[in-house]
TORMIDREN-512802 format. One record per residue: x, y, z of N, C-alpha, C, O in turn; residue in three letters. Coordinates in steps of 0.1 Angstrom, whole numbers, plus 5000, padded with zeros to 4 digits. Layout:
BEGIN
XYZXYZXYZXYZAla
...
end
This chain:
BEGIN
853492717813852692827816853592947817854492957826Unk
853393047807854293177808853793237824852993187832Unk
854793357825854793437839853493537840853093537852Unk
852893617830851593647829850493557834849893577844Unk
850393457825849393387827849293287847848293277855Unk
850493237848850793227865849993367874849093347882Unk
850593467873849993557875848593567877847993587887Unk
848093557865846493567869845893457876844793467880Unk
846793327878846093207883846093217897845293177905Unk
847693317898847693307913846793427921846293417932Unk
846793527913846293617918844593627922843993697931Unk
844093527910842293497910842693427928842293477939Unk
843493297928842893227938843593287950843593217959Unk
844093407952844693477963843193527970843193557982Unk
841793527960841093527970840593517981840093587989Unk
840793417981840493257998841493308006841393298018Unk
842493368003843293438019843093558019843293658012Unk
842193528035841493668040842093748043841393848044Unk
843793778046844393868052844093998043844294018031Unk
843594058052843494248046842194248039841694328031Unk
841894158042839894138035839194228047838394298043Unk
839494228062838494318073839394408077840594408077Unk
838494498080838994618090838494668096837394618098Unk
838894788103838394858109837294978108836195008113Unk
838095018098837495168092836395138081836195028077Unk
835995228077834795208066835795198053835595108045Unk
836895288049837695248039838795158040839795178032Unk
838995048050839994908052839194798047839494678048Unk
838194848042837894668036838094628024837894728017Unk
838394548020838394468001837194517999836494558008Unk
836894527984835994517981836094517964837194497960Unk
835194537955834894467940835094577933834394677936Unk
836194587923836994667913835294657902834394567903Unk
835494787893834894777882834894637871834194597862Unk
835994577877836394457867835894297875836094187869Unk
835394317887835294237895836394217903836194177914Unk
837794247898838994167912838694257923838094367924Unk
839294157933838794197949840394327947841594317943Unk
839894437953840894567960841394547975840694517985Unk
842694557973842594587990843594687996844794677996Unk
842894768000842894918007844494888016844894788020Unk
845094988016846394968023846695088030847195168023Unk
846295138047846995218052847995288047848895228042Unk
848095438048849995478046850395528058849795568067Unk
851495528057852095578074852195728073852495788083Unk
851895788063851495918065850495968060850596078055Unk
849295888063847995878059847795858048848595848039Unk
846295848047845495818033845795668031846395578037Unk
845195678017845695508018845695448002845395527994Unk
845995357998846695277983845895167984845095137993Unk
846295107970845595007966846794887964847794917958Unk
846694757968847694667969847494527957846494467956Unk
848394527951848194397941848194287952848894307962Unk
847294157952847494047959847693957954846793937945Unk
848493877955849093737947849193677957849393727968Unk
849193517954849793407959851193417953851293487943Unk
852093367957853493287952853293147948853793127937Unk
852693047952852292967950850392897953849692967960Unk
850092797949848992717952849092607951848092547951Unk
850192537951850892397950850792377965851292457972Unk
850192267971849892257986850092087986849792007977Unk
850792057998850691918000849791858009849691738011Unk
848991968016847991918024846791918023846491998014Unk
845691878029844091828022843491898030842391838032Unk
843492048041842592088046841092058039841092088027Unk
839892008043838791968042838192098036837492108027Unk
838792218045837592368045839092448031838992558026Unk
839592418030840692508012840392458006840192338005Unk
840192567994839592557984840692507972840392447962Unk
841692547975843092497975844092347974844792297966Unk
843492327986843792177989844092107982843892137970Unk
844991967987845791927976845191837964845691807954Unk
843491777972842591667964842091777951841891737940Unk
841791937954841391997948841991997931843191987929Unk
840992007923840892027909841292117905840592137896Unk
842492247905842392377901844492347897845392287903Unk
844592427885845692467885846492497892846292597898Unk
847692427894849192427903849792487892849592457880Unk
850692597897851592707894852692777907852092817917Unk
853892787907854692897911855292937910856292877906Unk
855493097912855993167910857593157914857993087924Unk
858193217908859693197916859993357917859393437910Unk
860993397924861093537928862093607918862293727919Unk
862493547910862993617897862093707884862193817880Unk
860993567881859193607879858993717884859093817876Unk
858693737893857993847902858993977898858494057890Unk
859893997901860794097900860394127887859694227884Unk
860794047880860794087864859394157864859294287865Unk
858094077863856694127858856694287870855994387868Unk
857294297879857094427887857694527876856994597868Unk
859594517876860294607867860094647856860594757851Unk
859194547850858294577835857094677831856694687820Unk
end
């Protein structure tokens, strides 16, 4: 599996981790791009606010949580990234 294609695998199932899915404000929540991917809103320290790529690094898990969608019994493509990957698809 090329580094592109990892990418979108990990990035679809970055779903299921809620971090930066709630907030506070009316513009801190995720919410659905024209394309369907989920957005998520990112504070700036000198206000206003961005939009954040969210990826997994991996989805390769050795444990069976019952409630992940993830999990290790689960049917879904295993892929990871390595931090050389990443650099590169950013730099490009």
């Amino acid at each position: 599996m090329d580094t592109v294609e990892k990418l979108r695998v990990l990035s679809e199932d970055s779903q299921y981790d809620l971090a930066c899915a709630c907030g506070t404000g009316k513009d801190e929540h995720r919410r659905r791009g024209t394309d369907g991917k989920w957005l998520y809103p990112v504070a700036l320290p000198q206000g206003g606010y961005t939009v954040l790529l969210k990826t997994l690094l991996s989805n390769a898990c050795a444990n069976d949580c019952k409630y992940c969608p993830l999990r290790s019994e689960t049917n879904v493509r295993r892929c990871t990234l390595q931090t050389e990957e990443v650099a590169r698809v950013f730099m490009e």
